[in-house]
C-alpha positions as CSV (number, residue, x, y, z in Angstrom):
1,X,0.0,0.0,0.0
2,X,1.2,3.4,-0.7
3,X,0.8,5.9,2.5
4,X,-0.1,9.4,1.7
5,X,-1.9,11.9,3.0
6,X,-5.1,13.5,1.7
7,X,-3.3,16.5,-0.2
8,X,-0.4,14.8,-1.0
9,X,0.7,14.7,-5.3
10,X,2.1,11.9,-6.7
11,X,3.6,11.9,-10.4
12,X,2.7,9.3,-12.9
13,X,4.4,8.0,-15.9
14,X,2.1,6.5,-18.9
15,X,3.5,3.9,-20.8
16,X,1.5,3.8,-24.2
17,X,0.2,7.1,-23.6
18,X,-1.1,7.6,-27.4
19,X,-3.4,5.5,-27.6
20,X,-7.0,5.5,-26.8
21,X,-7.2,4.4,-22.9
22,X,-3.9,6.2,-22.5
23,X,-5.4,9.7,-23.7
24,X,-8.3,9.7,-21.8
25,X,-6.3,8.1,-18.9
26,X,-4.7,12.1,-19.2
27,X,-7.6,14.0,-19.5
28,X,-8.7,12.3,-16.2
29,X,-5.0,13.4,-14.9
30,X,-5.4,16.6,-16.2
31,X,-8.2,17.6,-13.8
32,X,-6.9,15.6,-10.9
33,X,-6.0,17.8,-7.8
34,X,-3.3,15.3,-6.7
35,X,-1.9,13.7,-9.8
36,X,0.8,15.4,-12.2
37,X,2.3,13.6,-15.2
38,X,5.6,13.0,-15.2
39,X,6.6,10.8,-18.0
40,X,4.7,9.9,-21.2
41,X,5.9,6.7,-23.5
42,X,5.2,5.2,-26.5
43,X,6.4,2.7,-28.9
44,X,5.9,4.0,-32.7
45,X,4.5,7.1,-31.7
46,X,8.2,7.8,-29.3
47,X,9.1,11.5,-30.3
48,X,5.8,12.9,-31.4
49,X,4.1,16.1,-29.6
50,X,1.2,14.8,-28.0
51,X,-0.8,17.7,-28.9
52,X,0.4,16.9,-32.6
53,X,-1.9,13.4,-32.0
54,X,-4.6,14.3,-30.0
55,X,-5.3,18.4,-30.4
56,X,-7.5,18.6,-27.7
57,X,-4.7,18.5,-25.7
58,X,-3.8,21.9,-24.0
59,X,-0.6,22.8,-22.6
60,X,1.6,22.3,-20.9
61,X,-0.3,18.4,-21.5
62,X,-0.2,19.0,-25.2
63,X,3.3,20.0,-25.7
64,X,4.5,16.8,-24.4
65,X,7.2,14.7,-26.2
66,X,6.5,10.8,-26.0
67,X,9.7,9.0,-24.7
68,X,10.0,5.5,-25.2
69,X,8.9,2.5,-23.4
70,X,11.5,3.1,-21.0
71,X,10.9,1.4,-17.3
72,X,14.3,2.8,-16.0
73,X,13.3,6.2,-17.4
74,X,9.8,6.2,-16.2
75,X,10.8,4.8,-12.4
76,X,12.6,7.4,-12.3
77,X,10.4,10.2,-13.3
78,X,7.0,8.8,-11.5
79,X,5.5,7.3,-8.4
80,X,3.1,5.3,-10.3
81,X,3.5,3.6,-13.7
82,X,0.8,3.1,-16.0
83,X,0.9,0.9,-18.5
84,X,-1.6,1.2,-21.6
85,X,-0.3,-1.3,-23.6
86,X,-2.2,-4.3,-25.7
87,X,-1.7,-7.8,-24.0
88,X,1.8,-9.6,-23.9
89,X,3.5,-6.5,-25.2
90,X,3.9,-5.0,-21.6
91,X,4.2,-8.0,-19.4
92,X,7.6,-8.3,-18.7
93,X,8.1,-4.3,-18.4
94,X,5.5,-4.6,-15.6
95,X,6.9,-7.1,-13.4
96,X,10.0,-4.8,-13.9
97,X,8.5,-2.3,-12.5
98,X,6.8,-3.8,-9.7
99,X,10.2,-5.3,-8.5
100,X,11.5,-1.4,-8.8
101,X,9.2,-0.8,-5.9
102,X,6.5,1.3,-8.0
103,X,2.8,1.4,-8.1
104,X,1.9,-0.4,-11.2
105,X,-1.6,0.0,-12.9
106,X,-1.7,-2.2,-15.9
107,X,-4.7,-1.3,-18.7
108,X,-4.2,-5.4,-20.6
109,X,-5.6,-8.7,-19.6
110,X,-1.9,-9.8,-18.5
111,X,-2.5,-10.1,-14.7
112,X,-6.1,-9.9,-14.3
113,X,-6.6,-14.0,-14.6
114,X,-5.4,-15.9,-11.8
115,X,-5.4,-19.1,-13.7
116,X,-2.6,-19.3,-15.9
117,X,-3.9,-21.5,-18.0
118,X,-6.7,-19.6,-18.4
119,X,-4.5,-16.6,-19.9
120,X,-2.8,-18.7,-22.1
121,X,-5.6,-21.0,-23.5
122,X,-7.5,-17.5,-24.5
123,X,-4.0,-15.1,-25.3
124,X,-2.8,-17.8,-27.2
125,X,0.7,-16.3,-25.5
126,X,3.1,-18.3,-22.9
127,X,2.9,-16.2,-19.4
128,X,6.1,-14.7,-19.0
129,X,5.5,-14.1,-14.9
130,X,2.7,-16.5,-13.6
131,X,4.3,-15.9,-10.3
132,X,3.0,-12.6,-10.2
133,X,-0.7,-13.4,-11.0
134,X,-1.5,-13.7,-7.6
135,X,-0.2,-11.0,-6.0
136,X,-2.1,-8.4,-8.7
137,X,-5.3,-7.3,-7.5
138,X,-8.7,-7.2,-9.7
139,X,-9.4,-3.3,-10.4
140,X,-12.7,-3.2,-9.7
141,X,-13.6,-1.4,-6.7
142,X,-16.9,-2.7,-6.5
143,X,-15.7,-6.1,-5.4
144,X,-12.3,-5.5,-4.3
145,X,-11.9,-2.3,-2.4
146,X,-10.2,-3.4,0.9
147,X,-7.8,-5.2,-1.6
148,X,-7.2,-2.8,-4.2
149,X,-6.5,-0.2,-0.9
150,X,-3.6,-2.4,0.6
151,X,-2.1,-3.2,-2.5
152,X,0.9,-1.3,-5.3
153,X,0.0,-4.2,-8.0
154,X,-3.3,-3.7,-9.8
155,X,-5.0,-5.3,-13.3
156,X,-7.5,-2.6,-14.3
157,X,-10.6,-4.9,-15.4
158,X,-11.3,-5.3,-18.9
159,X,-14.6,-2.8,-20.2
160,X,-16.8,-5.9,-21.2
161,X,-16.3,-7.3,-17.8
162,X,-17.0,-4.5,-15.6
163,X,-20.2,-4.1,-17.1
164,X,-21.6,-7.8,-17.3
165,X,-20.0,-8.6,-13.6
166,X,-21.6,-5.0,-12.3
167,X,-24.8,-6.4,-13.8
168,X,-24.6,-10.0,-12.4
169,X,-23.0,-9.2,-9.3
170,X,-26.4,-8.6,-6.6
171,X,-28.4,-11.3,-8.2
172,X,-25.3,-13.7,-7.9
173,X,-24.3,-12.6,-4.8
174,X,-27.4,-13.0,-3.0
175,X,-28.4,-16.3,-4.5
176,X,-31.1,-15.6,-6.4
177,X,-30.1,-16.8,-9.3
178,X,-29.3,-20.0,-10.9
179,X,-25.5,-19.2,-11.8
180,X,-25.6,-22.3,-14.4
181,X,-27.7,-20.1,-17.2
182,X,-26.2,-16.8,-17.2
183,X,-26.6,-15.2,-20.5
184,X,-24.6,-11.9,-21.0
185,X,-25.8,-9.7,-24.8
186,X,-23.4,-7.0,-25.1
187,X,-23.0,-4.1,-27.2
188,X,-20.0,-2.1,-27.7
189,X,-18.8,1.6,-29.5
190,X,-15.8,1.3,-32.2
191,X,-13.2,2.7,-29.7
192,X,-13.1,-0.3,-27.7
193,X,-11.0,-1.6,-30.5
194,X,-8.4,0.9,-29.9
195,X,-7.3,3.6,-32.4
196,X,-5.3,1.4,-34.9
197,X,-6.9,1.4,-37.9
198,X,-8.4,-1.9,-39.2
199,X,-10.8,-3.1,-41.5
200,X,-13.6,-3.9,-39.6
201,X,-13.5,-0.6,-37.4
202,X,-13.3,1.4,-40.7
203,X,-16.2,3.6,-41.1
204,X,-17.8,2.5,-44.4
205,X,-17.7,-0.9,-42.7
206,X,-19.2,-0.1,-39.2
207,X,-21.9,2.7,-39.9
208,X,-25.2,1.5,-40.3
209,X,-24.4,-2.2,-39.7
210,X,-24.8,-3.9,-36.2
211,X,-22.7,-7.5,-36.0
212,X,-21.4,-10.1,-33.5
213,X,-18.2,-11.1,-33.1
214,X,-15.9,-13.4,-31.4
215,X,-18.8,-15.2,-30.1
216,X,-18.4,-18.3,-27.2
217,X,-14.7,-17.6,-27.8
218,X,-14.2,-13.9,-26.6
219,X,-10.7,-12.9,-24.2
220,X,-13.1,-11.0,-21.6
221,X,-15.2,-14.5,-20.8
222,X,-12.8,-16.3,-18.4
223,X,-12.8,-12.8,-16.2
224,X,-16.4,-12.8,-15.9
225,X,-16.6,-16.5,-14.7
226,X,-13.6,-15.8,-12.1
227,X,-15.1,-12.8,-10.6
228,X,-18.8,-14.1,-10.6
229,X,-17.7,-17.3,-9.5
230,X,-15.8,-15.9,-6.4
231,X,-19.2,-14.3,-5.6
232,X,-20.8,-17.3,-5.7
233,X,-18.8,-19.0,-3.1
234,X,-16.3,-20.0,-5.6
235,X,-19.1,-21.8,-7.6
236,X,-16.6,-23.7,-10.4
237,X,-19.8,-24.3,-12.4
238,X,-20.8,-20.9,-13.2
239,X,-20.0,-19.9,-16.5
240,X,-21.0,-17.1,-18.2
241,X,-22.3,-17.1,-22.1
242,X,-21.1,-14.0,-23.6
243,X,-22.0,-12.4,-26.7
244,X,-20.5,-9.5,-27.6
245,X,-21.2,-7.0,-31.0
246,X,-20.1,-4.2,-32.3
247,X,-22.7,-0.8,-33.2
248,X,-21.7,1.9,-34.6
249,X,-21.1,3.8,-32.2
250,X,-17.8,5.5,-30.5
251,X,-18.0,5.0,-26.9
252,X,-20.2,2.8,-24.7
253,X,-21.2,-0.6,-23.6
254,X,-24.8,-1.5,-22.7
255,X,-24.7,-5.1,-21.3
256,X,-28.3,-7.1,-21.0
257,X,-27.8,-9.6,-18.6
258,X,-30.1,-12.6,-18.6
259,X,-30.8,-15.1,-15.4
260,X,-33.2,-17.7,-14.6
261,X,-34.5,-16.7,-10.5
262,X,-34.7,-19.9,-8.4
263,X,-38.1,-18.8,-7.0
264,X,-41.2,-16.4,-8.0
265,X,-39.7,-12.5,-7.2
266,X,-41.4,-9.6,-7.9
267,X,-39.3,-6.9,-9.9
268,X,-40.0,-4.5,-6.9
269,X,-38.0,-7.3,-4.9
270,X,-35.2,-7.9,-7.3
271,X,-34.7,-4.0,-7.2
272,X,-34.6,-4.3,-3.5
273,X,-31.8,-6.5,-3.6
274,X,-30.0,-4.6,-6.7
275,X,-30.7,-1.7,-4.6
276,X,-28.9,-2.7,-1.6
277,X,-26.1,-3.8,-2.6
278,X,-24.9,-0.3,-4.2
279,X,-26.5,1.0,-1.5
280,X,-23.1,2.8,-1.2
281,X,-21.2,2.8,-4.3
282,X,-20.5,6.4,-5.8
283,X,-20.5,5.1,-8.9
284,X,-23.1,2.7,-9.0
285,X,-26.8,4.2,-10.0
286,X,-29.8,1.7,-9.8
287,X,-32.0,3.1,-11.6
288,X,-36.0,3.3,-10.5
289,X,-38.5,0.5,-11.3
290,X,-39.5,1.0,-14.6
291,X,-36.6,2.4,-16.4
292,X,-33.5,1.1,-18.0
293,X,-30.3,3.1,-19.0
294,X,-28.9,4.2,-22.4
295,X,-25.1,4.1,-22.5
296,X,-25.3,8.5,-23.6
297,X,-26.7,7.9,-19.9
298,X,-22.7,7.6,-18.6
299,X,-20.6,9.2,-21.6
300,X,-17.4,10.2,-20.5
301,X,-18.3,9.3,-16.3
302,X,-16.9,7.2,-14.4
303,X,-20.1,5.8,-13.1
304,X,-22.4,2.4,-14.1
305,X,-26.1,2.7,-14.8
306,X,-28.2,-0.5,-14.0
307,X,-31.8,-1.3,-14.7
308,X,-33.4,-4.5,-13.9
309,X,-37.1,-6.3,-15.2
310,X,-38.6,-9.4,-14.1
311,X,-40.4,-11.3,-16.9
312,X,-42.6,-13.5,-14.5
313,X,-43.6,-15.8,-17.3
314,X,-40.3,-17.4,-17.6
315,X,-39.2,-16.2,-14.1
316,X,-35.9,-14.8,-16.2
317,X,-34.1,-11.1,-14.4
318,X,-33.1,-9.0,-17.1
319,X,-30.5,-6.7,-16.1
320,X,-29.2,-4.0,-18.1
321,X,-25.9,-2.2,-17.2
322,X,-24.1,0.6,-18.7
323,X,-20.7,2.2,-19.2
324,X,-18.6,4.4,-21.2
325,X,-16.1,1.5,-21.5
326,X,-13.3,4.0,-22.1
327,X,-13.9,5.6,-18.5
328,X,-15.8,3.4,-16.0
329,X,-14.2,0.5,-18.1
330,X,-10.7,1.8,-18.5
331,X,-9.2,4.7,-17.5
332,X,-11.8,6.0,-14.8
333,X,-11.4,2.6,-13.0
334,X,-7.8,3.0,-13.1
335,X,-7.8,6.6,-11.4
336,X,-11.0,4.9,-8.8
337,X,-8.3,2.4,-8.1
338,X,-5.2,4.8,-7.4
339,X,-7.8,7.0,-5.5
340,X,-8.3,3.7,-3.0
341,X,-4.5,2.9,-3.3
342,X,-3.2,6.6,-2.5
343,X,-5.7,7.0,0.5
344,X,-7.6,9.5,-1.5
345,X,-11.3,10.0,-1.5
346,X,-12.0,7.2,-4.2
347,X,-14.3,9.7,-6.0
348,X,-12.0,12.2,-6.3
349,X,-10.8,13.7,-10.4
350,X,-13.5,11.7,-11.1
351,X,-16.9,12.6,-13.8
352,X,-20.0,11.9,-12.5
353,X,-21.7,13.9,-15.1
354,X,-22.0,13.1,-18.5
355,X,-21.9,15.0,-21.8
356,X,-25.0,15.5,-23.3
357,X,-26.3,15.2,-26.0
């Protein structure tokens, strides 16, 4: 755990900085009272002007110069190193930095299984540092906070995760369920995919088509069944089926969650228990009986907007959670996470508010 005090700054160093979780990881910087920047990398993008990338970027932000994906250089500079990288690309550099004494935050799926063979089966990769898998802690706040406050090590959640595991997590938890038929329809912008450009993220392709992709075979399912499973008192049978497509939009996930209740429940008694358990999470909004979120509900927040149905004919829940999975699913969960780390208000340089329209 790293002791500080409420006012306290701490400098950060962002490894991968131009793309998109690493941008919006700095605007989130940019308005935080008690984080500075310190040190910016990137790989091919090493000696461009960030403003020069993204130019809605003010100084003295904007004026930056990328370094490279120097550990040495970014230990050096920062309390904290963030690492924005894609999956096996960053994996040794962390465990560098970890045994460098920093705060690492890591944006990929490297460290957030604790099965190895989990990582490797989906990654298609050989794990470089399984010894380390335990010791990182699950970013999501949610589920984890006395962990995530009493650790330096921490696997920011992956965006379809945090939303389907937000959405399952009461019903789950309080046994209401039968964890054996969870069903999990999700729905995700174009920048999810990151800003490189591709052919089935180019515009002609995505506008005014809606598709699914990667289905019973997506890198984000073996996350969902270890954190739902823990809920469930470990339950090794729970497995989620996920579904995941792609709409044309930029940013959000909306996540429709789908579980069979063991007994007859009213919806006003399923809300109760939805209710209750984010009874005190600041970014956690149940929405009232009746209504169901839009993901322009959360753009550019940190928070997750859940609504919840009954259908008493087939005694099925339908819950439907939200995100801007840039924010609450990438880079706002990382800052909520250094926030609990730091001793910080965990709210705090954090959007509750989103744009609109």
């Amino acid at each position: 755990m790293m002791v500080t005090t409420a006012g306290e700054q701490k400098s950060v160093a962002v490894l991968g900085a131009s793309g998109y979780g690493g941008v919006e990881f700095l605007r989130l910087v940019a308005g935080h009272p008690n984080l500075e920047v310190a040190y910016c990398g990137g790989h091919t993008s090493a000696g461009e002007r960030l403003g020069d990338l993204y130019p809605h970027l003010p100084a003295p932000l904007g004026d930056t110069v990328l370094g490279g994906l120097d550990v040495e250089a970014a230990a050096e500079a920062a309390d904290i190193l963030v690492f924005c990288l894609p999956h096996a690309a960053g994996t040794d550099m962390i465990a560098q930095a970890y045994d460098l004494g920093k705060m690492v935050v890591d944006f990929s799926a490297d460290y957030r299984l604790k099965n190895v063979e989990d990582y490797e089966a989906y990654y298609s990769v050989t794990h470089t540092h399984p010894e380390l898998l335990q010791t990182a802690v699950y970013g999501l706040p949610e589920l984890h906070r006395a962990e995530i406050a009493a650790t330096r090590f921490i696997a920011v959640p992956g965006c379809y995760p945090t939303s389907v595991i937000l959405g399952f997590a009461p019903a789950v938890k309080s046994g209401i369920i039968d964890t054996g038929l969870l069903i999990a329809d999700s729905k995700s912008g174009v920048s999810g995919a990151g800003r490189g450009a591709t052919l089935t993220t180019h515009f002609s392709e995505v506008t005014e088509s809606f598709s699914a992709y990667k289905v019973a075979s997506h890198r984000h399912t073996p996350e969902m069944d270890q954190e739902l499973g823990g809920l469930a008192a470990g339950d090794s049978a729970l497995q989620v089926t996920f579904v995941p497509h792609l709409v044309p939009q930029i940013r959000g996930i909306l996540s429709t969650c789908y579980g069979v209740l063991k007994s007859d429940m009213s919806v006003a008694d399923v809300h109760e228990v939805y209710s209750e358990f984010y009874a005190d999470e600041p970014f956690v909004n149940v929405h009232p009986l009746g209504k169901l979120p839009a993901t322009k509900y959360v753009t550019g927040t940190n928070r997750c907007d859940i609504g919840v149905a009954v259908d008493p004919r087939t005694r099925r829940l339908v819950a439907v959670a939200v995100i801007d999975n840039l924010t609450k699913g990438l880079a706002g969960a990382a800052v909520q996470c250094i926030n609990l780390a730091c001793g910080w208000a965990e709210t705090t340089g954090l959007p509750t508010i989103p744009c609109w329209p």
